[in-house]
N, C-alpha and C positions, 0 to 999 in steps of 0.2 A: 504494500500500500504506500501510497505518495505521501510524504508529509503533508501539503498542503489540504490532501484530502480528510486524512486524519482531522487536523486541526480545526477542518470547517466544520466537522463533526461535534466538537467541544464546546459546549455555552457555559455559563455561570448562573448558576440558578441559586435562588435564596438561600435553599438548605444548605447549598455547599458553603456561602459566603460567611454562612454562622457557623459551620463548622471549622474554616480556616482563622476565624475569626477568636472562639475559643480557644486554638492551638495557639496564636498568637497572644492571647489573655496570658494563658496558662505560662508560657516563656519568658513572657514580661516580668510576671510575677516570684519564678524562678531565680531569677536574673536583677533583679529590682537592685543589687548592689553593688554587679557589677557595669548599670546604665550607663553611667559618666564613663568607665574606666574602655571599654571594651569596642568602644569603634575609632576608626582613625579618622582625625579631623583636620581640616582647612580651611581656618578661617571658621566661616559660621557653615560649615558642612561637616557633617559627620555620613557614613556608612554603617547599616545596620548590620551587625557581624550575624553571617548566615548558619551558621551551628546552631544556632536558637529555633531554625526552624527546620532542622535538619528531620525530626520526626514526621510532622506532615510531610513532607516532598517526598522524601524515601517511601512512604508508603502510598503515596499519589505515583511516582516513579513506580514502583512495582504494581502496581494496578494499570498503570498504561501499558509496559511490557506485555504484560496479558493480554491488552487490549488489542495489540500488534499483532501478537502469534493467532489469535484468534482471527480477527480480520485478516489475513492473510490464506485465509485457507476458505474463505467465502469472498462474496462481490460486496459491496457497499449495498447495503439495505436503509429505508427509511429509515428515520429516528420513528421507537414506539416506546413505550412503559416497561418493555423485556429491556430494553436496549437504553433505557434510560443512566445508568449507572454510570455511561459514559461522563454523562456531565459534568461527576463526581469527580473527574481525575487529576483536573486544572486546579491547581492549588497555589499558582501561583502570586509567590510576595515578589512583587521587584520593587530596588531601590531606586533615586534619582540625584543628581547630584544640585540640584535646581528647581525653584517651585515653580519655575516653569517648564521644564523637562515635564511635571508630575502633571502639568495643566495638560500638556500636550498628549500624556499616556491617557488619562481619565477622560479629557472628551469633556471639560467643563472649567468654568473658572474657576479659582482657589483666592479672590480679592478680599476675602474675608480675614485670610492665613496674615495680611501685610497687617491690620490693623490691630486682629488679636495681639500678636507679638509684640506690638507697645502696649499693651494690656495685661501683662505674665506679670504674676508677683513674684519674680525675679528675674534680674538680666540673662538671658539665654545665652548660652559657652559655648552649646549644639546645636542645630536643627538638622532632624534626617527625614527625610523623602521618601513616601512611600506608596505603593499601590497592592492592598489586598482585594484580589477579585473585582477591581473596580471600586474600591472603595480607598477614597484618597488620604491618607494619615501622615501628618507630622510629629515627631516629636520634638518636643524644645526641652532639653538639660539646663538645668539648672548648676551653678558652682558647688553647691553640696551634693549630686546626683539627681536631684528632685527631675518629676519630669511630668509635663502637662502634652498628652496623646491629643489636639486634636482631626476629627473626621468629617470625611463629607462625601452623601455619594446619592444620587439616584435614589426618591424615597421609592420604596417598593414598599412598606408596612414591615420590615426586618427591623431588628436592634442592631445598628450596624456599631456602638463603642467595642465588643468584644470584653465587655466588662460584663460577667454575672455575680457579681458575689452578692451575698446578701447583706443588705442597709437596716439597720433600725430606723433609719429616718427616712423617708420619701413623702415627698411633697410635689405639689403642683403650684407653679408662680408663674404670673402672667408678668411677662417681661416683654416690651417694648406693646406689640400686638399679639406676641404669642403667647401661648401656652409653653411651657417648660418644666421638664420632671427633674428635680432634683435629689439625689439620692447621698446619703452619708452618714456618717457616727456621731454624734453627740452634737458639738458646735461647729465640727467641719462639714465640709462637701467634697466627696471624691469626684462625682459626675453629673454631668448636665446634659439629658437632651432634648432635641426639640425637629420640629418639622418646619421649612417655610419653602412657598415657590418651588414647590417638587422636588426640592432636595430635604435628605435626610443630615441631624450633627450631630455631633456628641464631641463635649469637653472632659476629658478624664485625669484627676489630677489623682496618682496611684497615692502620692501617701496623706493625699486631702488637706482645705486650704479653709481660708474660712469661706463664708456663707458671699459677703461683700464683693470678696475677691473676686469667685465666679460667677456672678451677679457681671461683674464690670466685664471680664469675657465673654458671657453671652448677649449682652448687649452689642458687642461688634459685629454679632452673626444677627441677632433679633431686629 
């Protein structure tokens, strides 16, 4: 089979975009200490070290191999519900070295990402570039490792932060004209999402900030 044919075969469907999405939680959160230390930077670029996602790929990897050997010994058939699985195989995270390299892979603007960034309760030492499944993520490091995830992609009705953990606090704040879920521990907030103009956001600060703070970040998006 032809690459190219292969490849036209492959979409990105919700479920998969939550499932790379968790794998990408889950690494984060693993990793939470070595954030600041573990990419190489230039300037205000960082690269996302790719062993953090070495789990999902290898096993999206071995699921396409299969997916070869098998096609190959038949002709290309419609996409159906047997045949659905394929979907499943594209898992991938690419990095960018530019928010506009990131504009240019997602297919949408990111003018939101310029203004946020003067809005981070602390000066950013990082920013890295990302596309999971079509969904566009920055992170900005902070000097102590701190790091605020935010996302933007195509609302489809998905939770595109890749943050599940569970909040004692969750709340609904109408900020600017939206609507906004805020979720967190006590007097902080780890995350913030919201919907506006058919895109989907989330602001995720992993070790949580106060309530203020991302209050004034979501207003750059709201």
């Amino acid at each position: 089979m032809k690459y190219n044919e292969l490849m036209s075969r492959i979409t990105v469907t919700p479920q998969m975009r939550q499932r790379v999405l968790q794998n990408v939680c889950m690494h984060r959160q693993e990793d939470a200490e070595v954030e600041g230390n573990g990419r190489a930077s230039d300037g205000n670029r960082k690269v996302l070290p790719l062993w953090r996602y070495l789990p999902a790929v290898m096993a999206a990897c071995l699921v396409l191999v299969c997916g070869i050997v098998l096609q190959k010994s038949r002709p290309i058939q419609p996409q159906t519900e047997e045949t659905s699985e394929i979907d499943l195989v594209y898992s991938g995270i690419e990095e960018y070295s530019s928010l506009s390299d990131l504009e240019d892979a997602v297919g949408f603007p990111m003018k939101e990402a310029e203004v946020l960034a003067g809005n981070l309760p602390f000066a950013a030492k990082q920013t890295a570039y990302s596309n999971a499944a079509g969904i566009a993520r920055i992170d900005y490091t902070g000097p102590d490792g701190e790091v605020i995830t935010f996302s933007k992609a195509a609302d489809d009705g998905t939770d595109i932060s890749g943050d599940y953990s569970e909040y004692s606090v969750v709340s609904e704040e109408i900020i600017g004209d939206v609507s906004v879920t805020l979720k967190g521990n006590g007097d902080t907030v780890n995350l913030a999402t919201l919907t506006k103009d058919g895109y989907a956001y989330a602001i995720d600060a992993m070790d949580g900030i106060s309530k203020s703070a991302m209050i004034r970040m979501v207003k750059t998006v709201s």
